[in-house]
Each structure stands twice: as C-alpha cells, then as structure tokens.
BASEBA-209994 format. One line per field, with one value per residue (C-alpha): residue in one letter; x, z, y; residue number from 1. Coordinates in nm, 2 decimals. Layout:
residues N
rest <- A|...
u <- X|...
w <- Z|...
v <- Y|...
nr <- NUM|...
//
This chain:
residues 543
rest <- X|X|X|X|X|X|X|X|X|X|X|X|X|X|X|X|X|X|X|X|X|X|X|X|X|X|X|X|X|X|X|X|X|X|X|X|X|X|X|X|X|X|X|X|X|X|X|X|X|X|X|X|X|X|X|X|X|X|X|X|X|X|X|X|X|X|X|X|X|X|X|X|X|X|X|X|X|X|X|X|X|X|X|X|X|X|X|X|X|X|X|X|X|X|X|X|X|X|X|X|X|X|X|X|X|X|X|X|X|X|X|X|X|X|X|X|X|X|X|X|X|X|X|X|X|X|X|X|X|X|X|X|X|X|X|X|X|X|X|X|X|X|X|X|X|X|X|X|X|X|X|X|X|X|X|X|X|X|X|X|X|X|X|X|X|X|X|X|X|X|X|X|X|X|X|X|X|X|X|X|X|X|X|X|X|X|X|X|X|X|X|X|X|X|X|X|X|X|X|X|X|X|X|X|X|X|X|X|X|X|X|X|X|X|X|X|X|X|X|X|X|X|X|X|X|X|X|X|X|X|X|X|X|X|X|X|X|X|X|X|X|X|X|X|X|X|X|X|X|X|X|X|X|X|X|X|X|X|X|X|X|X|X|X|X|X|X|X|X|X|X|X|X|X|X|X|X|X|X|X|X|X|X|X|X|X|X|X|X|X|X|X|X|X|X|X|X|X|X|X|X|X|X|X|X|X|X|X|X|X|X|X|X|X|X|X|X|X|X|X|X|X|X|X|X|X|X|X|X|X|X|X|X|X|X|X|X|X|X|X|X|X|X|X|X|X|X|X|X|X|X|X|X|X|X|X|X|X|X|X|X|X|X|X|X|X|X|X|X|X|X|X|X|X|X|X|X|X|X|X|X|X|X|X|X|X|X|X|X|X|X|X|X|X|X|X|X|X|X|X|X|X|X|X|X|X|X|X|X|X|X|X|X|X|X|X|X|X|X|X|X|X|X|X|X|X|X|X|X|X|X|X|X|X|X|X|X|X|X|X|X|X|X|X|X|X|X|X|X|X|X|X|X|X|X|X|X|X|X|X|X|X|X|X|X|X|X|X|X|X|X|X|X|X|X|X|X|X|X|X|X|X|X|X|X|X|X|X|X|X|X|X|X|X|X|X|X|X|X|X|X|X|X|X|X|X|X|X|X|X|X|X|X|X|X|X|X|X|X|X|X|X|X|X|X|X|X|X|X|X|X|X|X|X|X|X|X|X|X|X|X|X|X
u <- 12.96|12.86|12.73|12.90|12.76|12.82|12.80|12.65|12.60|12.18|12.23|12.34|12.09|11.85|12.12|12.38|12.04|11.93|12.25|12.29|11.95|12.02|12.42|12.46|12.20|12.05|11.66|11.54|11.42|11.42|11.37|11.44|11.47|11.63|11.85|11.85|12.20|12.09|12.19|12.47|12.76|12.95|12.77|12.78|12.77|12.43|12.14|11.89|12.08|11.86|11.96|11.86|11.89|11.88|11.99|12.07|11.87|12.04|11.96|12.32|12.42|12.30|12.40|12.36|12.34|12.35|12.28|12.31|12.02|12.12|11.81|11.51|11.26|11.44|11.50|11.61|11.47|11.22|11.29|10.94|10.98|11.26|11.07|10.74|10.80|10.94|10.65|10.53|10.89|10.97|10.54|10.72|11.01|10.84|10.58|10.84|11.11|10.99|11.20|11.06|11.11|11.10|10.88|10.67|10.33|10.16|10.41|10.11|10.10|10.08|10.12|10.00|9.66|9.63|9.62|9.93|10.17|10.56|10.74|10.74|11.10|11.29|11.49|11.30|11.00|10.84|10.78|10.51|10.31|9.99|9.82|9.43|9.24|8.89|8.84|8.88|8.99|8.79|9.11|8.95|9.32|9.41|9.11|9.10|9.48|9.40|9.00|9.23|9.49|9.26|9.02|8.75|8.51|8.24|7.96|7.98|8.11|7.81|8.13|8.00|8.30|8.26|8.49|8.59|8.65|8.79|8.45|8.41|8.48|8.67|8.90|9.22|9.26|9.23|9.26|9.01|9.03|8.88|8.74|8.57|8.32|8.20|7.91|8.10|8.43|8.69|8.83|9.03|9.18|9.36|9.42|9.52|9.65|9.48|9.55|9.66|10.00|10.13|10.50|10.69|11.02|10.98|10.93|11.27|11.44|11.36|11.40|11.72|11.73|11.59|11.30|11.20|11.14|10.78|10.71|10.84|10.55|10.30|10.46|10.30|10.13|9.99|10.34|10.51|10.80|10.95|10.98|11.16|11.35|11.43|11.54|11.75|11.90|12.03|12.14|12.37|12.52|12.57|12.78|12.93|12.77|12.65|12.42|12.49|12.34|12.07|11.94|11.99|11.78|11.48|11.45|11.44|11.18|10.95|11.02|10.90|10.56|10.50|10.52|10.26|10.01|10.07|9.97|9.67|9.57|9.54|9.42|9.14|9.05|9.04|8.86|8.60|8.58|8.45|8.19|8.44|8.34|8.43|8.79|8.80|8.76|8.99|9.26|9.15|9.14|9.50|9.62|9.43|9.63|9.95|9.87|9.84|10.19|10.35|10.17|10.27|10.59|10.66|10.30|10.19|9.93|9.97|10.29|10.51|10.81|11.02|11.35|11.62|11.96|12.17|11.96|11.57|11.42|11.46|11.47|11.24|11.04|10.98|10.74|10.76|10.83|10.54|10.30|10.48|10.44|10.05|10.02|10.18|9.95|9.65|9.81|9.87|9.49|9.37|9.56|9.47|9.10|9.10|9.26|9.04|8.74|8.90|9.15|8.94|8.65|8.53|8.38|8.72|8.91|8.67|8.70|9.09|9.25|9.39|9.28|9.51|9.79|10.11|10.43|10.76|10.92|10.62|10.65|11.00|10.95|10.66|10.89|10.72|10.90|10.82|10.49|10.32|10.74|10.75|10.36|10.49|10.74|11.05|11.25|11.40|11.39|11.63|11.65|11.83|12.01|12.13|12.15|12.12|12.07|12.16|11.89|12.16|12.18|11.72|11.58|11.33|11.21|11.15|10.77|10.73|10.43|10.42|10.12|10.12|9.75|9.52|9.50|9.90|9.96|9.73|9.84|10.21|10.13|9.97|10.27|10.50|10.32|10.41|10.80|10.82|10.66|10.95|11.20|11.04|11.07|11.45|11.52|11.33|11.55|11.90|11.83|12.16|12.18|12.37|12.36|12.05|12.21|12.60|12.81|12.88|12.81|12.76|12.43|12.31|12.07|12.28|12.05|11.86|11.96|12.28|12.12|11.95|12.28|12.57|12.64|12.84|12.58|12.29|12.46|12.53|12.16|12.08|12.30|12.20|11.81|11.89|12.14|12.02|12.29|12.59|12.58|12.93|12.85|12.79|12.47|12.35|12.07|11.93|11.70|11.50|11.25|10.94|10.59|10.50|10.81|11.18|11.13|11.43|11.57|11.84|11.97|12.19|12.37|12.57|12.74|12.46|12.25|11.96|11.91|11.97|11.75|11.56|11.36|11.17|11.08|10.78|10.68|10.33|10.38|10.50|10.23|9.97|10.15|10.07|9.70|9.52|9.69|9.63|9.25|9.20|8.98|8.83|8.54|8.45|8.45|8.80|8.93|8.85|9.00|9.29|9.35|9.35|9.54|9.87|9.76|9.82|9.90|9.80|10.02|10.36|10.17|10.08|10.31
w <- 18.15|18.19|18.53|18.71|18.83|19.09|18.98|19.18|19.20|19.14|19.49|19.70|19.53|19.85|20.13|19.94|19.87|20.20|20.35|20.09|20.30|20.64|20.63|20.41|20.44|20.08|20.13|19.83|19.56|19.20|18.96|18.85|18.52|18.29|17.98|17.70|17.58|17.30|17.04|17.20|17.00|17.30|17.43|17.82|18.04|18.02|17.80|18.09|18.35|18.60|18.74|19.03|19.14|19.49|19.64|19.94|20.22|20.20|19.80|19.74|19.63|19.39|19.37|19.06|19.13|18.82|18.84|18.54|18.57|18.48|18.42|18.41|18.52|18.83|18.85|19.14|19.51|19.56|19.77|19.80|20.14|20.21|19.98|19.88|19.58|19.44|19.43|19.10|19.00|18.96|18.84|18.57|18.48|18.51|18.26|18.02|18.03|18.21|18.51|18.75|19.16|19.40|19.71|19.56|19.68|19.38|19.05|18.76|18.41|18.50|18.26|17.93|17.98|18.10|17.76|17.63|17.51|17.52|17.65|17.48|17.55|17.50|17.16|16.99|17.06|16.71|16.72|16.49|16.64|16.81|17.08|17.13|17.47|17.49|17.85|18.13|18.50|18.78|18.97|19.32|19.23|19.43|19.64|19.82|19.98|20.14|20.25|20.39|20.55|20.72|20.84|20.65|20.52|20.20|20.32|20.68|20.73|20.44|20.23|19.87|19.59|19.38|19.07|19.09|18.70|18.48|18.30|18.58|18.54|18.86|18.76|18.54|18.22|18.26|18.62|18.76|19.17|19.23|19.64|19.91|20.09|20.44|20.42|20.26|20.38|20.19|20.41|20.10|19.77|19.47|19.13|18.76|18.57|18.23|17.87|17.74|17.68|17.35|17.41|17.45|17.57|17.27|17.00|17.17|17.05|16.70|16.67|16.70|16.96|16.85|16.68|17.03|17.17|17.05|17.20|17.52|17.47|17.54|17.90|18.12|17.82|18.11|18.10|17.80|17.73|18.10|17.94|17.62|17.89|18.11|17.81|17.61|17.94|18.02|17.64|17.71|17.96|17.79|17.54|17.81|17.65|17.83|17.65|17.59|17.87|17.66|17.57|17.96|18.07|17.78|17.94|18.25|18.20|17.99|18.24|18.55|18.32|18.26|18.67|18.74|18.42|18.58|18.88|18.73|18.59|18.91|19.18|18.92|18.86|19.25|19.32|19.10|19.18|19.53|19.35|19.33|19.01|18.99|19.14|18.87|18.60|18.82|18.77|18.44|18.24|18.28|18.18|17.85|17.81|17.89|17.65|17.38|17.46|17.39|17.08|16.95|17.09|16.97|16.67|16.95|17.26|17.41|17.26|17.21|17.08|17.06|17.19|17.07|17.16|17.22|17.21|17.08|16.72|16.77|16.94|17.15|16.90|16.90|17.18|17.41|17.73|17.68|17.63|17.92|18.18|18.07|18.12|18.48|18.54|18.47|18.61|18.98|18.97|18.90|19.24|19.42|19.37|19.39|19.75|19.87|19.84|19.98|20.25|20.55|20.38|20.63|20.37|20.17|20.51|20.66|20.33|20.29|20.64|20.77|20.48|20.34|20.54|20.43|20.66|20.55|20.59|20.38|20.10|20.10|20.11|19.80|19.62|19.60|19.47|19.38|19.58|19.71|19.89|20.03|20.16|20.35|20.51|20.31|20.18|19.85|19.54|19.26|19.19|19.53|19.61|19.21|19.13|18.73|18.49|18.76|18.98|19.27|19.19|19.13|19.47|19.52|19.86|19.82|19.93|20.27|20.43|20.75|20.76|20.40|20.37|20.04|20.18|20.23|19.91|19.75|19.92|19.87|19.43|19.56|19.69|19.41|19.16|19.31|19.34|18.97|18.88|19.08|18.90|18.54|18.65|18.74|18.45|18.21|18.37|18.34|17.97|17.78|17.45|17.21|17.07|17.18|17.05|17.11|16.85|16.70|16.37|16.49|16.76|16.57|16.25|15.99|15.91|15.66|15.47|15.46|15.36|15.09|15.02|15.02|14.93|15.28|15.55|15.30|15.36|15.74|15.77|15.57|15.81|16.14|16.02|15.89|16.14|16.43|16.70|16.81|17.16|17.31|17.39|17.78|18.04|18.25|18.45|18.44|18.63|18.65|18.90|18.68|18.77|18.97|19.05|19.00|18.60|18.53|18.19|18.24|17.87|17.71|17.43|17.17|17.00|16.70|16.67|16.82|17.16|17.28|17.54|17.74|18.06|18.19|18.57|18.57|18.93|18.82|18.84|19.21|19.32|19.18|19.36|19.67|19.61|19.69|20.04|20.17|20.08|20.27|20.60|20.45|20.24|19.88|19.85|20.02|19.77|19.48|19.62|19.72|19.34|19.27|19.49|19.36|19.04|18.86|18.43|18.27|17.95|18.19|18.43|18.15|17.89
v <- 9.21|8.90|8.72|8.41|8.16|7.83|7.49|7.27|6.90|6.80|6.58|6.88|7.15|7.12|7.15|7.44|7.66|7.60|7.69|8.00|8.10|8.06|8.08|8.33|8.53|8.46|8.50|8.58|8.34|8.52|8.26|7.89|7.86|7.58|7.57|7.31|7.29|7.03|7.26|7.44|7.53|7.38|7.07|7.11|6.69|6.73|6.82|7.08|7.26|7.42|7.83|7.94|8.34|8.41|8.80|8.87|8.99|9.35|9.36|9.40|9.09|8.84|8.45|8.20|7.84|7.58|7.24|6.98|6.73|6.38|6.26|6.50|6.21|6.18|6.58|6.73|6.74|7.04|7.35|7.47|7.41|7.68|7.95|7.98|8.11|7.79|7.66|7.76|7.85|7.47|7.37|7.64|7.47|7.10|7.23|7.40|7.16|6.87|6.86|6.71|6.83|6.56|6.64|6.88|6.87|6.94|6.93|6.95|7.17|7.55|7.76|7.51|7.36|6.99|6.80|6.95|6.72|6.74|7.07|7.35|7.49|7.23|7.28|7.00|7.11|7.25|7.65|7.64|7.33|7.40|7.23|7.30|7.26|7.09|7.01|7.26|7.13|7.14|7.24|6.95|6.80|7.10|7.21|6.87|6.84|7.24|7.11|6.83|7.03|7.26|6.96|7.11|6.88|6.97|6.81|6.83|7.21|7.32|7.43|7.61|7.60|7.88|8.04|8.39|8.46|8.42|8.57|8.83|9.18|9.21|8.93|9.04|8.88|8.45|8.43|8.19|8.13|7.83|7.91|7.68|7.91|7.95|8.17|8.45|8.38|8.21|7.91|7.79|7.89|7.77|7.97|7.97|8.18|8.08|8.03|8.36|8.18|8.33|8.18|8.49|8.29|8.05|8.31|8.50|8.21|8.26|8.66|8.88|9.12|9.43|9.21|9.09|9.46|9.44|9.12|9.25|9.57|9.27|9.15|9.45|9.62|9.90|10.00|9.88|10.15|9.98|9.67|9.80|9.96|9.68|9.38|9.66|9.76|9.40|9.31|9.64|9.53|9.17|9.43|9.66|9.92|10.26|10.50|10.89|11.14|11.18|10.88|10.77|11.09|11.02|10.63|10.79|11.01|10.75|10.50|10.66|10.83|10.46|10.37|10.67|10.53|10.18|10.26|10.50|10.23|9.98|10.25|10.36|9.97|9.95|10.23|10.14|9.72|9.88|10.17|10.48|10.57|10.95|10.85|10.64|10.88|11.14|10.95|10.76|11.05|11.20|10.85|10.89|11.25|11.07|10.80|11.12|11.21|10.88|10.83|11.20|11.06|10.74|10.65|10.42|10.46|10.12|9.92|10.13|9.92|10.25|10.14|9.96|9.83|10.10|10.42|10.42|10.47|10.81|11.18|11.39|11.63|11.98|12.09|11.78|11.94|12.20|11.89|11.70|11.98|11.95|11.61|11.60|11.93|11.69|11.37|11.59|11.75|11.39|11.23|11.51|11.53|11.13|11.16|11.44|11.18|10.90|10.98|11.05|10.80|10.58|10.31|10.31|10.30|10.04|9.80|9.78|9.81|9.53|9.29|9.04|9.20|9.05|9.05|9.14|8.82|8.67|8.88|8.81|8.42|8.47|8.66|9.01|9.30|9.67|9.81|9.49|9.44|9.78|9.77|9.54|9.74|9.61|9.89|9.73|9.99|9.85|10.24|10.24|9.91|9.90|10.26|10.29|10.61|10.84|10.78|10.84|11.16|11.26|11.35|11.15|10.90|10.56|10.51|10.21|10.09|9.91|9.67|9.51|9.51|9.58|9.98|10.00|9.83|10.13|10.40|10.32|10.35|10.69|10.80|10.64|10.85|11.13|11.08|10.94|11.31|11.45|11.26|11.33|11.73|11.71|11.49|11.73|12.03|11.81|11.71|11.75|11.76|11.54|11.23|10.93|10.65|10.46|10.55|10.22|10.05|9.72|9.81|10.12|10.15|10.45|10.72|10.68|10.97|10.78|10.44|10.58|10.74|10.53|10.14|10.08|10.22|10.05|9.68|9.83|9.85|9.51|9.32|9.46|9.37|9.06|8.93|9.13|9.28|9.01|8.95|8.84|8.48|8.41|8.41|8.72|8.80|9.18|9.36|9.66|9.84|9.82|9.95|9.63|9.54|9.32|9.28|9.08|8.86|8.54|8.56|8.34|8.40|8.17|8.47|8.54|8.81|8.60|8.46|8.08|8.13|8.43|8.40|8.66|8.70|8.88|9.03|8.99|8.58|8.52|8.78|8.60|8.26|8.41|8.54|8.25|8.20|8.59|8.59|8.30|8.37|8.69|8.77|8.73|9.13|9.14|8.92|9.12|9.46|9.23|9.15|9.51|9.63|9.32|9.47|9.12|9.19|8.88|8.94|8.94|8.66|8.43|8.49
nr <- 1|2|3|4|5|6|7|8|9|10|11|12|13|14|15|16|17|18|19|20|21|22|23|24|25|26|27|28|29|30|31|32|33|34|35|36|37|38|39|40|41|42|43|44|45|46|47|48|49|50|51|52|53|54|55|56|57|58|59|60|61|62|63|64|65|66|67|68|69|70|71|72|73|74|75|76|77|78|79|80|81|82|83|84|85|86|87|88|89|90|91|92|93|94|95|96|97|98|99|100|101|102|103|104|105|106|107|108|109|110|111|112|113|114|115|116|117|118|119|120|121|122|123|124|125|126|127|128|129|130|131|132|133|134|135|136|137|138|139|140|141|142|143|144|145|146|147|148|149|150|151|152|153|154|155|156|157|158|159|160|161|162|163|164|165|166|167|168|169|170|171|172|173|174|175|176|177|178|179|180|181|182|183|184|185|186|187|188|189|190|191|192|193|194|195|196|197|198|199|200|201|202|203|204|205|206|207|208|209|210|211|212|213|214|215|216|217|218|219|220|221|222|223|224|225|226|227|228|229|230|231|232|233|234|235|236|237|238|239|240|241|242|243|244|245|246|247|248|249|250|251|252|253|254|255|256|257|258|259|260|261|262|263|264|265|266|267|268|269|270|271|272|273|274|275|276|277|278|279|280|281|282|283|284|285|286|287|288|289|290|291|292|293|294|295|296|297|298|299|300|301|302|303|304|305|306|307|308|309|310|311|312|313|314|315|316|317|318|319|320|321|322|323|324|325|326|327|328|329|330|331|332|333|334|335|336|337|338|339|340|341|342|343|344|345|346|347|348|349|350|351|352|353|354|355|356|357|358|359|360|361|362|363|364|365|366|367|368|369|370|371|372|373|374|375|376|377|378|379|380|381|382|383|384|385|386|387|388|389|390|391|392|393|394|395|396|397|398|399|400|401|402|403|404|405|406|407|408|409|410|411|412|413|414|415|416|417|418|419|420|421|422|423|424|425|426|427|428|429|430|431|432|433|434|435|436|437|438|439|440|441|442|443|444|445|446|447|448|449|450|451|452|453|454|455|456|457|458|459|460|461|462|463|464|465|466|467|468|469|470|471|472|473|474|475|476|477|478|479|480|481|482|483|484|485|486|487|488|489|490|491|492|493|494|495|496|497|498|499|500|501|502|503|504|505|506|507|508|509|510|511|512|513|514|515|516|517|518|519|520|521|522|523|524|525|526|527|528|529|530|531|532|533|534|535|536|537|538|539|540|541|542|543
//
C-alpha cells in the first residue's frame, strides 16, 4: 500500500500549495522533505525532488506534492509565508540537501553547525566522514532582523540578551534560546536546537529494516516502544501486511503505557522546574515501576528495541498482567495524589494560566500535533481520524482544551493518562490468544529451535539478517499518534531489504519551531514552564 503523489512543476510550487490551502481546504503543513535520486535504480529528470505532505483541515485526507528541482542553487520559491511551519521545514532541507527556498527570511544551517561542509544526505556525501565544530554562533544573525521588526533598539530600550541553556537544568537536552530582555520580560527570541545530531536518517540508509528499530529507540527515547511501533507500522503497510489479534492488542497496550510514562515524565519535569518537588516524585516513581515491567518484559528499561517487522521479538510471559495491574495501581495513586496538591493551588494556577496561550489556528499553522494541538482546542487524535489496531472499538475520549496555554497543555497529559489506562484495561481483558507474529517466511525470523534444527529455516534466518526484509519498491508516508504527537516516516524503497531514503517527522521539531515566538512578551520564569509543558525530546528534535 503504497501512497500517490502529485507532480508538480518547481515554478508553480508557491501558487498550487497555496491554493491546496485556501481552495481545498489543505491547512496543514507535515513535512518537506527531499529525495536524491542519484543512485536510483531508475533515474528520475532530475537528481533532488522535493515532497511536501499537507492534510486536510478535517484530518481525513492527506495530499503529496513533488517537485523536481532543476537546479538546487536556484531552488524553489519559499512558502513560509502560507505556514509557519515551513520555516524550519525548508532551513531542514536547505541544510540536508542544499536546496535552497527563495524568499526565505532567514535560510542558514539548522540542524549541522555553521562550519559544516557539503550536505549530509545527499547520496555522495560520505557516511563515515566527520565534521568537528570549533566556533559557536552568537545567533545576532537572527536576533537583529526581530529587534528590527519590533523597533526595539539594544542600546536605547536598555535591552539585556541573555542565553537560556543549553547548560541549564531547565533547558532540555542542546536547546539554547538566545532572548533580548526587558527587565524580565522577553521582548524577543530565537532558538537552536543544538548538536546532538547523530544522523539517524543517514544511518537508515545504510541498515535493513529490522536493523533500524533500535535507532528509532533513540528518536523520543521517554517513550521508545511508540517508535518501534510507529516505523514497523508504516513498513507494514509498505507490505500490505496486517498483524494477528495478538500481536495488534500487545502494541496496543505498550503503546499507550508508553504515552502515560511520556507524559509522567514531562508533568513531573514541570512540576518540579516551578518547586513541586513531592509531585514530582508522585508521579516519578510509578514511572520507575513501569520501567521494571518493560525490562522484565522486553531486557531493556529505556530502548527497548523489541519490535520487529511483522510481530515483535517475542510473547508476553507468564505473570504479566498480575505485574501490569500493579503498575497502573501505582501509576493511578501517583496522578491522584499529584492532582490533590495542585488542582485548587493558587501558585500553580496563578503561574500557568493564560501564559503562552496558543490559538487553534496557530497551532495548526506551526504544525502542532498530539497534546500541545488539542490544548489548543483542536480535536485531532490520529487514534480517531485514522482509526488503527482497533482503537474504534476501546472506549476511551479524546482529551481538548480550549485556551492553549502552558496550564491547558498540562492538564490535557493529565487527562490523556488517564484514558490510555482505560484502553490498556480493555485491551488486557480482550487479549486473544494465538499467534504474535505474520505467518510468512520472508518478514519473520524461524524459531530457533528450528534454526538450530534444520538446513532450510537456518539459511531462512541467515538471509533475513543479512539481507534484511524486501520492501515492494514505491514511497509512503505513515503516521502514528505518539506521546507528543503526529510521529510520521516518508520511506522510500528501491525493492532491497534496506531503505533508499527515510524521513522522520518528529512532532517534537515544529514545537520547538514555534517556542521562541509564544514566550515572547512574558517572563523568563514563564518561559521555562512553557518548555515543559511542549515537552520538547531532543533525541527526536535533533536527530
């Protein structure tokens, strides 16, 4: 199952998106991404062709525009200016590929540091080769043009430029927020996201399928079984491939545990950037008990890697829904003592009401998904618009705010918990039994009773780890509803057991995008709840 896409003609890329936006009803920017077809099997007119993924404003409906570039100095003109998300989707693709986007007001290096040399994803571009950074950048390239914009002078208004991180221990991971101040209030922002860059997409090109699982652990490593989940999922359906009852029903249940320790882990990091200490352990704690169960579970408390494509590595064990009932036991007292001390708290009310509030047409026009969309009272669940593993037929209510400030986008993972722990319980009662894997020699690993046993599942084995899964040859873009959001892969495939290309749209990345625009006009201490509450994962961020 493959997806189709709409060739377009790199002169009428502004105009066709922008009427896909206001004519159609396509208001929602997913990704741009770029492929290099200089080793394709089948040489397309044109070495990069840019994608773009756009959905439609009902969440139905998604639309793939491709565009071959000519000539990658001259690019493409920039649509920054119909969705603000574009603006680091193309700085992305400039600083991968080296496309450039007309009209952008500020095309520079994003994700590899200023002294990089060449483009990393382009198929000529050395895996192994290194690059070292010895400078950092005082980021005024940016600062200036917003100073500018806002007629805000340095000097005259007594401005004070400050860094927030990245060495701060309210700052996640690399980010550093480079912010002009007025006294305490931040008149004018611009971020980074840092060097963490470990070249996940590059290292997919070099690794079969089920070899890239672990690599995918390390996107959003707070909840790492969702991203097994979410790449296996979409290689599937490259395959047409559905998994037995049971396997569905065990991703179901890890997938939604991971959402609740996921959001454990950003409400008790909140709670304790403003002085909430005991909430922080409240809810700290049954996260370290869950962690217990997925290591009994799967040999691993962090990365898990234990999915695969086609099923997972392998069964439930003996006792599991004994522990599980335990650990949702601890993971409800936990939320409920953690709400008893901050519900009708006037200092935890006071500090997150009405700051950063984000708008719904905003957060569509940054590009936020998952919590941080429906905080701001956007009711988009890909559980509900896409309906997958049966989650039609779970009771369970998808969780809407109405202001989109830091104390909706909170409340809203308080409530999510809650309705992932109703899903685990039903799935738990509605486990069948049978087999976790498709039955099907060419996705599957053999037993190893067998291998060990027999010539013809030994070489069965031997192939699938050395040549890795074949994947009909074609493009596809698949999503999931991860903990923070729309986790999506645009994968392309030449046939082989290994990928020509994989792009990952972390929700993590456009969140970030917008951060330095909603802090603006509010304090330094509003700024760092703010970052809590989007809950930004450097790994999946960074890359």
């Amino acid at each position: 199952m493959m997806s189709n896409f709409i060739m377009i003609d790199a002169l009428e890329i502004f105009q066709t998106i922008k009427d896909a936006k206001e004519k159609d009803g396509f208001t929602f920017l997913l990704d741009i991404t770029c492929i290099d077809n200089l080793h394709k099997k089948y040489p397309a007119s044109t070495r990069f062709e840019l994608v773009y993924i756009l959905r439609h404003s009902e969440f139905k409906e998604t639309k793939i525009f491709k565009v071959a570039v000519v000539d990658e100095e001259v690019g493409v003109e920039s649509i920054s200016s119909l969705f603000d998300s574009a603006d680091w989707a193309e700085r992305e693709v400039y600083d991968q590929y080296g496309i450039n986007f007309e009209n952008h007001k500020m095309l520079k290096r994003l994700l590899n540091h200023m002294e990089f040399e060449g483009h990393p994803l382009r198929k000529d571009y050395e895996i192994t080769k290194g690059q070292y950074c010895t400078t950092s950048q005082d980021m005024m390239d940016e600062m200036k043009p917003l100073l500018k914009d806002r007629e805000l002078d340095m000097q005259k208004d007594d401005l004070m430029i400050v860094n927030l991180g990245p060495s701060h221990p309210a700052s996640h991971g690399t980010i550093r927020t480079l912010a002009a101040l007025d006294g305490e209030k931040i008149v004018a922002a611009a971020s980074e996201v840092g060097y963490l860059h470990r070249g996940f997409e590059k290292s997919c090109e070099n690794h079969n399928y089920n070899q890239i699982i672990p690599y995918t652990d390390r996107l959003n490593y707070c909840s790492a079984l969702m991203n097994n989940i979410a790449f296996a999922k979409t290689v599937e359906e490259m395959m047409d491939i559905t998994l037995p009852d049971r396997g569905i029903f065990i991703r179901v249940i890890l997938a939604e545990l991971s959402r609740v320790i996921d959001h454990l882990v950003c409400l008790a990091a909140g709670l304790l950037d403003m002085g909430g200490q005991t909430n922080y352990w409240y809810l700290f704690n049954p996260r370290n008990d869950a962690y217990d169960f997925l290591s009994k579970l799967t040999g691993a408390r962090l990365t898990n890697s234990y999915m695969r494509i086609g099923g997972m590595t392998h069964d439930l064990y003996d006792g599991w829904q004994s522990d599980l009932e335990d650990v949702l036991t601890k993971i409800d007292f936990g939320i409920t003592e953690s709400l008893k001390m901050i519900t009708h708290n006037r200092i935890y009310n006071d500090r997150i009401q009405d700051i950063s509030p984000v708008s719904s047409k905003q957060a569509i026009s940054y590009g936020f998904t998952g919590p941080n969309l429906r905080a701001s009272g956007v009711a988009y669940d890909l559980r509900f618009a896409k309906p997958h593993y049966y989650y039609d037929t779970f009771d369970f209510d998808m969780v809407v705010g109405s202001v989109g400030d830091t104390y909706d986008r909170m409340m809203v993972r308080f409530e999510e918990m809650n309705e992932s722990m109703k899903i685990i319980k039903q799935a738990v009662k509605r486990m069948p039994s049978g087999d976790i894997n498709v039955n099907d020699r060419r996705i599957t690993m053999p037993k190893k009773s067998c291998v060990y046993g027999g010539i013809e599942d030994m070489m069965n084995q031997f192939m699938l780890v050395t040549d890795g899964v074949k994947v009909p040859e074609g493009e596809h873009y698949g999503a999931f509803e991860a903990a923070n959001g729309e986790l999506g892969f645009y994968i392309v495939s030449d046939g082989s057991g290994t990928p020509y290309k994989v792009k990952v749209r972390p929700p993590s990345f456009y969140h970030m995008s917008a951060y330095p625009k909603i802090i603006e006009n509010y304090q330094v201490a509003d700024a760092i709840m703010t970052l809590g509450s989007l809950n930004i994962i450097a790994g999946e961020m960074d890359r």
